[in-house]
C-alpha positions as CSV (number, residue, x, y, z in Angstrom):
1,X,103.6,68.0,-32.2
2,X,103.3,68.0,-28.3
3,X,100.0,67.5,-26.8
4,X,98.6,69.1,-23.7
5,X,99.1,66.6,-21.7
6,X,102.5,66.6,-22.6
7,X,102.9,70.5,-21.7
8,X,101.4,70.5,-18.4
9,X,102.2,67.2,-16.9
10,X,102.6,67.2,-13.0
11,X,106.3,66.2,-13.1
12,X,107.0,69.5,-16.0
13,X,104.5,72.3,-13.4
14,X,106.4,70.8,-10.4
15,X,110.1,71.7,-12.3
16,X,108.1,75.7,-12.6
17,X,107.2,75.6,-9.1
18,X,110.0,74.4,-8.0
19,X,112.5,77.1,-10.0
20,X,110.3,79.9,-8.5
21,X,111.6,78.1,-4.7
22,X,115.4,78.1,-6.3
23,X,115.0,81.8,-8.0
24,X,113.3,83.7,-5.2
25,X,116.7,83.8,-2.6
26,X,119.2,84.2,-4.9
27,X,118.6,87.9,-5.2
28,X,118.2,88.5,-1.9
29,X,122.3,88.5,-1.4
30,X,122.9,90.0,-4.9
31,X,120.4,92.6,-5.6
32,X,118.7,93.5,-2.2
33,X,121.9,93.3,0.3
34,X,124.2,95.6,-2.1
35,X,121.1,98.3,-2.4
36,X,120.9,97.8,1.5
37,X,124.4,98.0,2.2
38,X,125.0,101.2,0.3
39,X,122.6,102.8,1.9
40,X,123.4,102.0,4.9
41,X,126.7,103.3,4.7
42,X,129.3,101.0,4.1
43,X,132.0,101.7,1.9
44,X,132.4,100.2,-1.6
45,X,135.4,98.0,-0.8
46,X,132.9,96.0,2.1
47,X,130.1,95.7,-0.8
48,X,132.6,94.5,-3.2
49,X,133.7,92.1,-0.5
50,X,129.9,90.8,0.4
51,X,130.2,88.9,-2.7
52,X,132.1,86.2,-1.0
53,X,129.1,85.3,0.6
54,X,127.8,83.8,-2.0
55,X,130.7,81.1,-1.8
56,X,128.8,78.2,-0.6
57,X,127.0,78.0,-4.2
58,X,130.1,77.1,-5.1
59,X,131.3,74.5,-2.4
60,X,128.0,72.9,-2.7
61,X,129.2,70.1,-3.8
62,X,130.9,69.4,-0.5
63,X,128.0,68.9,1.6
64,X,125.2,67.6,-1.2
65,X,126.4,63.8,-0.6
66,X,124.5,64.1,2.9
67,X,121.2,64.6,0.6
68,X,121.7,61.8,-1.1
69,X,123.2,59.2,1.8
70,X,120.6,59.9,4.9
71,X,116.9,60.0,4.8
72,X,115.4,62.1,7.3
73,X,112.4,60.2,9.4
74,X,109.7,62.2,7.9
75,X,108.5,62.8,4.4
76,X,111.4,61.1,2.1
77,X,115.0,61.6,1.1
78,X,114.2,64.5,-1.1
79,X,111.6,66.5,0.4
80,X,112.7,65.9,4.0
81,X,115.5,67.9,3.7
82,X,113.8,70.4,1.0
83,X,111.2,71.1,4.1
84,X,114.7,71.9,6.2
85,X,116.3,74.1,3.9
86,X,113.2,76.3,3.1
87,X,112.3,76.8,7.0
88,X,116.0,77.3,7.1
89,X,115.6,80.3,4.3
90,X,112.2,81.9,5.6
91,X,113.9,82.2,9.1
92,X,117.3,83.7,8.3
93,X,115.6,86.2,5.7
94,X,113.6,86.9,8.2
95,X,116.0,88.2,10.4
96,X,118.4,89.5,7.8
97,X,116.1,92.8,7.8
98,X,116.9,93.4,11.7
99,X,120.8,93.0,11.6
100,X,121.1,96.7,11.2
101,X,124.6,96.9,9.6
102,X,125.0,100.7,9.5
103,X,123.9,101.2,12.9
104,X,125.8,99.7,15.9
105,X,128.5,97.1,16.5
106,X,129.0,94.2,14.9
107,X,125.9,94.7,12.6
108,X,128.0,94.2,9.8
109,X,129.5,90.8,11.2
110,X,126.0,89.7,11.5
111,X,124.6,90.4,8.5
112,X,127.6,89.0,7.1
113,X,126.8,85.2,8.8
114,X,123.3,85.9,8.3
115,X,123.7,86.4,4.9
116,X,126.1,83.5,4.2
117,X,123.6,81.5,6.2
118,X,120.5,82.5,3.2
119,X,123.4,81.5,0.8
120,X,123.7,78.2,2.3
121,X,120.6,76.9,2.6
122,X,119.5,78.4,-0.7
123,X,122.7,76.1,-2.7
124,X,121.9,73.2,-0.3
125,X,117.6,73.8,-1.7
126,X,119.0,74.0,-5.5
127,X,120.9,70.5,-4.7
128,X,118.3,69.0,-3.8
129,X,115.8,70.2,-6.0
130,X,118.2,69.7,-9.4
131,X,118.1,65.8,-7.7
132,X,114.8,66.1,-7.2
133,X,113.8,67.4,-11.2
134,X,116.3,64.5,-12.1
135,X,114.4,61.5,-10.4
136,X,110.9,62.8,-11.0
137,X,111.7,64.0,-15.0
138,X,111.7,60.7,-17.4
139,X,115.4,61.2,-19.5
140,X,112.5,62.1,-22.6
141,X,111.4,65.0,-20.5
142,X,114.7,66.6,-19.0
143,X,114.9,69.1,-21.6
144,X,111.5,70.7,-21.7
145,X,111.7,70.2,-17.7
146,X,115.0,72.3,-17.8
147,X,112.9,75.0,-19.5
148,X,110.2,74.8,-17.2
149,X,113.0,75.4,-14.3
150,X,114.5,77.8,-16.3
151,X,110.9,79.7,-16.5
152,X,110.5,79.5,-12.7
153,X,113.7,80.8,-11.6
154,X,113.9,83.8,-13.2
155,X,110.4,84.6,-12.4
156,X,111.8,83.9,-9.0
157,X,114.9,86.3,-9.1
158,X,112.6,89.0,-10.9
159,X,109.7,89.2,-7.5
160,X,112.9,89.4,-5.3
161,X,114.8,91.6,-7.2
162,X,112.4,94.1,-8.2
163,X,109.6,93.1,-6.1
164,X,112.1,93.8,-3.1
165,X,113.3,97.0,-4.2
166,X,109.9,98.8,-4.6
167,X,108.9,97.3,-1.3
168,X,112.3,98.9,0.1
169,X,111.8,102.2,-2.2
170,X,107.9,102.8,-0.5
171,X,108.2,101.3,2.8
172,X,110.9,100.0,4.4
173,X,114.3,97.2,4.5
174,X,112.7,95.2,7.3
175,X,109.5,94.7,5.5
176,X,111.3,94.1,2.0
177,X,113.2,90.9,3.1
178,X,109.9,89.6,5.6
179,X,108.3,89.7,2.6
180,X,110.5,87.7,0.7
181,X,110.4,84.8,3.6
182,X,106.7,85.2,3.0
183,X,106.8,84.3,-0.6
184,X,108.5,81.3,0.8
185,X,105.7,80.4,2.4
186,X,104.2,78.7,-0.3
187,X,107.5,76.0,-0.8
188,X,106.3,74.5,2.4
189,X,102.7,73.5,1.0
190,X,104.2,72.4,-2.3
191,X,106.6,70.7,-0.6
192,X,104.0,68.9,2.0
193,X,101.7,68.0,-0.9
194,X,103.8,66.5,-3.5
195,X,105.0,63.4,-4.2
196,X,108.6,62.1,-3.3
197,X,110.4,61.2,-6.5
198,X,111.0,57.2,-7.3
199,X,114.8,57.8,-7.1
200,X,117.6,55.0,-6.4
201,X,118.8,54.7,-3.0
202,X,122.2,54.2,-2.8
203,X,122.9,50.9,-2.0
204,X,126.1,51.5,0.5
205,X,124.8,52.6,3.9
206,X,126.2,55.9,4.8
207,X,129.7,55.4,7.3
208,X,132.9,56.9,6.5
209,X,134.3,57.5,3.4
210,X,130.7,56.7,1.6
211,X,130.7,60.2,0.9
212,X,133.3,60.3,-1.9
213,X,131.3,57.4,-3.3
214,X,129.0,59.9,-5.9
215,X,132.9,61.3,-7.0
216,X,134.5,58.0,-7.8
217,X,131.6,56.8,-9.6
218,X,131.7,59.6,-11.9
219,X,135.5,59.9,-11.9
220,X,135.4,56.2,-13.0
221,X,133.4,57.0,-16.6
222,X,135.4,57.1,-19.7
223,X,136.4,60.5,-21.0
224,X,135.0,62.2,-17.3
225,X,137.7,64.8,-18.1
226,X,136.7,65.9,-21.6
227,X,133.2,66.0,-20.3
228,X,134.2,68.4,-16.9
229,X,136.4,70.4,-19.7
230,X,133.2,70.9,-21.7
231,X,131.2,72.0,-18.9
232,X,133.9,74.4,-18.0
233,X,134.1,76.0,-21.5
234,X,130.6,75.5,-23.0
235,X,129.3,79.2,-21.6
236,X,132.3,80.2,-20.9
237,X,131.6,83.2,-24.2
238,X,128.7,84.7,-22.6
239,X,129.3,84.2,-19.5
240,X,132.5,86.5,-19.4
241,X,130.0,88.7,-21.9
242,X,127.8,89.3,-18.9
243,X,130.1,90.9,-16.5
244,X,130.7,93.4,-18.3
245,X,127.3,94.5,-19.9
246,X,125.9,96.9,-17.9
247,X,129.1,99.4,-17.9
248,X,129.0,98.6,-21.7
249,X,125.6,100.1,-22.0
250,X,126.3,103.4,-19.7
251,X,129.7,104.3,-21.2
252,X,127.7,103.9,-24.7
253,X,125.6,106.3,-23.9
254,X,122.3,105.1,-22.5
255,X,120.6,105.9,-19.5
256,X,119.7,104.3,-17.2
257,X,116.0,104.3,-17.5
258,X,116.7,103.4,-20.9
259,X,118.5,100.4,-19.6
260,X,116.3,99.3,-17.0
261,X,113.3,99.2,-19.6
262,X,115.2,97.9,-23.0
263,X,117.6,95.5,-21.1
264,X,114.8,94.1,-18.5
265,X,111.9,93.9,-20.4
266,X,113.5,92.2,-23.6
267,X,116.1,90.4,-21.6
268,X,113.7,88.8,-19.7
269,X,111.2,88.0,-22.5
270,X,114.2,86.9,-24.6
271,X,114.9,84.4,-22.1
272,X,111.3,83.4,-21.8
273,X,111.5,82.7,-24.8
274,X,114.5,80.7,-25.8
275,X,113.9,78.7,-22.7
276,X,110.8,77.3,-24.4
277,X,111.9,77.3,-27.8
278,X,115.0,75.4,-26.5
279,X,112.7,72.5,-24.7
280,X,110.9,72.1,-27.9
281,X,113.6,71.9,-30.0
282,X,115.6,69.8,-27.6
283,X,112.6,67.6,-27.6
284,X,112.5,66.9,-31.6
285,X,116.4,66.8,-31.8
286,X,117.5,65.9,-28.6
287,X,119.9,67.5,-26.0
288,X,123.0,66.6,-27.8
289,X,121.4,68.3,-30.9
290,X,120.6,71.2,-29.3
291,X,124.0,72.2,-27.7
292,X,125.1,72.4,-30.9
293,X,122.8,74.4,-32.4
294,X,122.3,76.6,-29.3
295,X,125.9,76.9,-28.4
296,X,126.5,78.3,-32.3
297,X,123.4,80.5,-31.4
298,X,125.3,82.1,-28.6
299,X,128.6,82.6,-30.1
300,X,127.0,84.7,-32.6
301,X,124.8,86.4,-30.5
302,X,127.8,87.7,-28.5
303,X,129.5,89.0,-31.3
304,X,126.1,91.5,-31.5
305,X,127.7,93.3,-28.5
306,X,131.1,94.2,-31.0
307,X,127.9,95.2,-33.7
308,X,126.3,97.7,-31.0
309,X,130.0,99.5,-30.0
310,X,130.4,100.3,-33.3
311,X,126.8,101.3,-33.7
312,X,126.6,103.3,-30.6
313,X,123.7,104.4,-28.4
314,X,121.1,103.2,-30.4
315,X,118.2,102.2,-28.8
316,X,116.3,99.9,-31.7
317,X,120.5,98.3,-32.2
318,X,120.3,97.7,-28.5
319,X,116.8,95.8,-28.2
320,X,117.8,93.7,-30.9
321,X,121.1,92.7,-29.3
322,X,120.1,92.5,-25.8
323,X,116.9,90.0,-27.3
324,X,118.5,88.2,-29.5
325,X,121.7,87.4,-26.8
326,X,119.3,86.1,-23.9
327,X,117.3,84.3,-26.3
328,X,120.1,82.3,-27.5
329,X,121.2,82.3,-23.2
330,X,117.9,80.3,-22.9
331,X,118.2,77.9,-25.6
332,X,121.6,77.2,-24.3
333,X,120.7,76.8,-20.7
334,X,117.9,75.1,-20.7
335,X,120.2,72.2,-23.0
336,X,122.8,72.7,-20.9
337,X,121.1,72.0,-17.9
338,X,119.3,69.2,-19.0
339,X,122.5,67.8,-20.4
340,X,124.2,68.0,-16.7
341,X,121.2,66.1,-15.4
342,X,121.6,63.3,-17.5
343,X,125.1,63.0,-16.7
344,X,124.1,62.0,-12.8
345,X,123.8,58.8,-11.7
346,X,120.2,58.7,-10.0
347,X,122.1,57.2,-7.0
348,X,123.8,60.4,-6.4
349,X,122.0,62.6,-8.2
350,X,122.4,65.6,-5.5
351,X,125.9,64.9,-5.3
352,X,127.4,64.9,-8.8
353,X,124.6,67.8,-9.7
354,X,126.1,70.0,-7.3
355,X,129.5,69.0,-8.9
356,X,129.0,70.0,-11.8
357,X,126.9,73.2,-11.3
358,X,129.9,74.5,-9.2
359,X,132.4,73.9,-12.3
360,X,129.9,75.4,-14.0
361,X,130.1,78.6,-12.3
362,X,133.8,78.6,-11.9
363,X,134.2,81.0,-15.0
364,X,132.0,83.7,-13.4
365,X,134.2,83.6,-10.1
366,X,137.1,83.7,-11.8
367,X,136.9,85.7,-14.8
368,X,134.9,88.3,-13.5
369,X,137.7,89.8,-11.5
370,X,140.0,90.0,-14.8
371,X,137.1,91.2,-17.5
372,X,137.2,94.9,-16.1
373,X,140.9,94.8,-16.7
374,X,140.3,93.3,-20.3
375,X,138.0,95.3,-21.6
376,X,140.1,98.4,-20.7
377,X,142.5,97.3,-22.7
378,X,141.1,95.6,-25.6
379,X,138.1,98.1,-26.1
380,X,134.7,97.5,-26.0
381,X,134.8,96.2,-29.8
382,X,137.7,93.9,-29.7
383,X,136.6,92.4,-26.0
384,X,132.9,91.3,-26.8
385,X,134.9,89.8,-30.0
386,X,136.9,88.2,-27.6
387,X,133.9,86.8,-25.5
388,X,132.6,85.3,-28.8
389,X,135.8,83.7,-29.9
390,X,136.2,82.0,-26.5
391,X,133.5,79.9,-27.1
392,X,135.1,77.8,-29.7
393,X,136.8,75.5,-27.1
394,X,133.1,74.3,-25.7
395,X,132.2,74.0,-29.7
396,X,135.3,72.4,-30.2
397,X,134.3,69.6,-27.7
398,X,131.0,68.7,-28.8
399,X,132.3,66.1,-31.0
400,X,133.5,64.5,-27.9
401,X,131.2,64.8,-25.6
402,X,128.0,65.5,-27.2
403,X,128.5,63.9,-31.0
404,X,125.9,65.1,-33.3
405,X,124.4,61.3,-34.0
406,X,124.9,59.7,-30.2
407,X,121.5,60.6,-29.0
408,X,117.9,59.5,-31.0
409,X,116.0,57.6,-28.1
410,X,117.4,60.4,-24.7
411,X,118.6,57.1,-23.6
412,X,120.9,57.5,-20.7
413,X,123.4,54.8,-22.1
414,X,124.0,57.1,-25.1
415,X,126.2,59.4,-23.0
416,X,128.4,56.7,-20.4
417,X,128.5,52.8,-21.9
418,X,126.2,50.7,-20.4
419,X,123.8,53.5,-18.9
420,X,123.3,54.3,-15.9
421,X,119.8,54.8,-14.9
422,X,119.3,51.3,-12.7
423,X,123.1,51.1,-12.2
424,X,125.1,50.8,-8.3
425,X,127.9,51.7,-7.3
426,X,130.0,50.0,-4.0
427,X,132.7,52.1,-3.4
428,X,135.0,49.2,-2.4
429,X,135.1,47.8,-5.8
430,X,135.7,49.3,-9.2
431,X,131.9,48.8,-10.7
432,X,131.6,47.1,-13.7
């Protein structure tokens, strides 16, 4: 049974605090600059096309060795350049509400850099705070931590996302996105007041060619492949699910007040809740444990989608579904997350994070483009079948990469030989 103490320690409130910081921008070039854009004017093809902004959460693995190789000269590794990237945020949100697209030249190009800017600094804030949960969560803690993260974020994306919009709705674009920077504000105190995390330092100083030193450590561990397969595949299911939902529900039947209050309400409550059903659990079992159970969880879950075709627009069918699904989402994340965080090396924590948060999402790049296509021609029935079936390959790895019995103590060493928690890396040797 957990104790008090054990559910709000310091290092488990900062992981909250700290997915509120990582949540609040994402929406900002998902939900607020489509809304803006279309009223604005612009044709669909140009909103479709804004999505590409978003690109540097996927290339953040290119620049997230800096975070771990050079220390600024104030306040630490970690929240030196966390201070950077927020002021970095609160000043290009900021001005993202005076770009203007709709109105005179060039407005579009600068929202357009302005935008990619917020994406940019928001990837390079989740790199370093993913290193930063890493260093300061003992291996023991990682999975109720990943809740805790989980919990903050998308109580992040929901004052953005909805916040912004009744803010834009009543008053007006320019105030919407200031007052998003303002609810940055807060990141700087927390970010002032808290403690840098005891990480590892690596031990080769930064010059040319150290930056590839985070990749060859991790491309040197045995079955690296299987286990960047795995993390390819494991949400693969519901994540190709996902793109397709909200057309699902409106050529069913429903309305769309009937989607924004089933869908939001016990979507994000089913989430709520799985994330913190998934720390617990992953706590007791462990995190190899619980990506079994969870990732059976979400293959079934999916199939409820093929349940509510055939059921129709029915409102009771689709709360059940739509809580059910991001319940199981939670469990799932939050054990997936905290798996990819004890994969890193504490050495380069921000660098091999970033890795393997971009493979990750390469599904949702990728797929996304094709599942319109798909369900068109496999009907709504046989597609959400599809989704569920697809997750078999992630399953089918578990035994591989995540065997039932390798993990009692959340020892490190029970996922790489020889552990890797106090372990350095020289990139001109192979290490031992």
């Amino acid at each position: 049974m957990l104790l008090p103490h054990q559910l709000f320690s310091k290092p488990l409130c900062l992981s909250f605090l700290m997915g509120i910081l990582s949540g609040l921008p994402l929406m900002v070039t998902i939900t607020l600059l489509q809304a803006w854009a279309s009223e604005s004017g612009i044709s669909l093809g140009k909103i479709g096309l804004l999505a590409l902004v978003g690109l540097p959460y996927s290339l953040k693995f290119i620049w997230a060795p800096l975070f771990d190789y050079i220390s600024l000269p104030f306040l630490g590794r970690r929240r030196g350049w966390l201070l950077v990237t927020q002021i970095g945020l609160i000043l290009t949100i900021s001005a993202l509400g005076f770009s203007n697209p709709g109105n005179r030249p060039g407005g579009l190009v600068l929202l357009i850099t302005l935008a990619t800017s917020i994406t940019f600094f928001s990837a390079s804030q989740d790199s370093i705070i993913d290193a930063f949960r890493r260093e300061d969560l003992q291996d023991h803690e990682l999975g109720l931590g990943s809740s805790y993260y989980v919990y903050g974020y998308r109580l992040g994306m929901l004052i953005t996302g909805s916040g912004g919009l009744f803010i834009a709705d009543f008053f007006s674009w320019q105030l919407t996105f200031l007052s998003v920077a303002c609810c940055l504000l807060p990141g700087l105190l927390l970010t002032l007041s808290c403690s840098e995390p005891v990480g590892i330092h690596p031990s080769t100083p930064y010059r040319q060619g150290s930056l590839l030193a985070p990749f060859a450590e991790f491309f040197q561990r045995p079955k690296v492949l299987w286990i960047l397969l795995f993390i390819l595949c494991y949400k693969l299911g519901d994540t190709l699910a996902q793109t397709m939902t909200m057309p699902f529900y409106l050529d069913l039947g429903f309305s769309k007040s009937e989607i924004a209050t089933i869908v939001k309400l016990f979507g994000f409550w089913g989430t709520i809740v799985g994330a913190g059903l998934g720390g617990i659990f992953i706590m007791r079992l462990g995190i190899s444990r619980g990506l079994w159970i969870f990732g059976l969880l979400q293959m079934i879950s999916t199939a409820g989608f093929s349940l509510l075709a055939l059921k129709g627009a029915d409102l009771s069918w689709l709360a059940l579904v739509v809580a059910a699904e991001n319940c199981s989402a939670g469990m799932g994340t939050a054990a997936f997350i905290a798996y990819m965080a004890k994969l890193t090396n504490k050495q380069f924590s921000a660098s091999q994070y970033a890795l393997l948060s971009s493979i990750m999402g390469i599904p949702r790049v990728i797929l996304a483009s094709s599942s319109g296509f798909m369900a068109s021609s496999l009907g709504w029935f046989w597609f959400f079948l599809f989704c569920s079936l697809i997750a078999l390959p992630g399953l089918l790895l578990l035994p591989k990469c995540a065997p039932w019995a390798q993990e009692e103590d959340g020892d490190t060493k029970s996922l790489f030989p020889g552990g890797l928690k106090n372990r350095s890396f020289h990139p001109n040797h192979s290490s031992p």
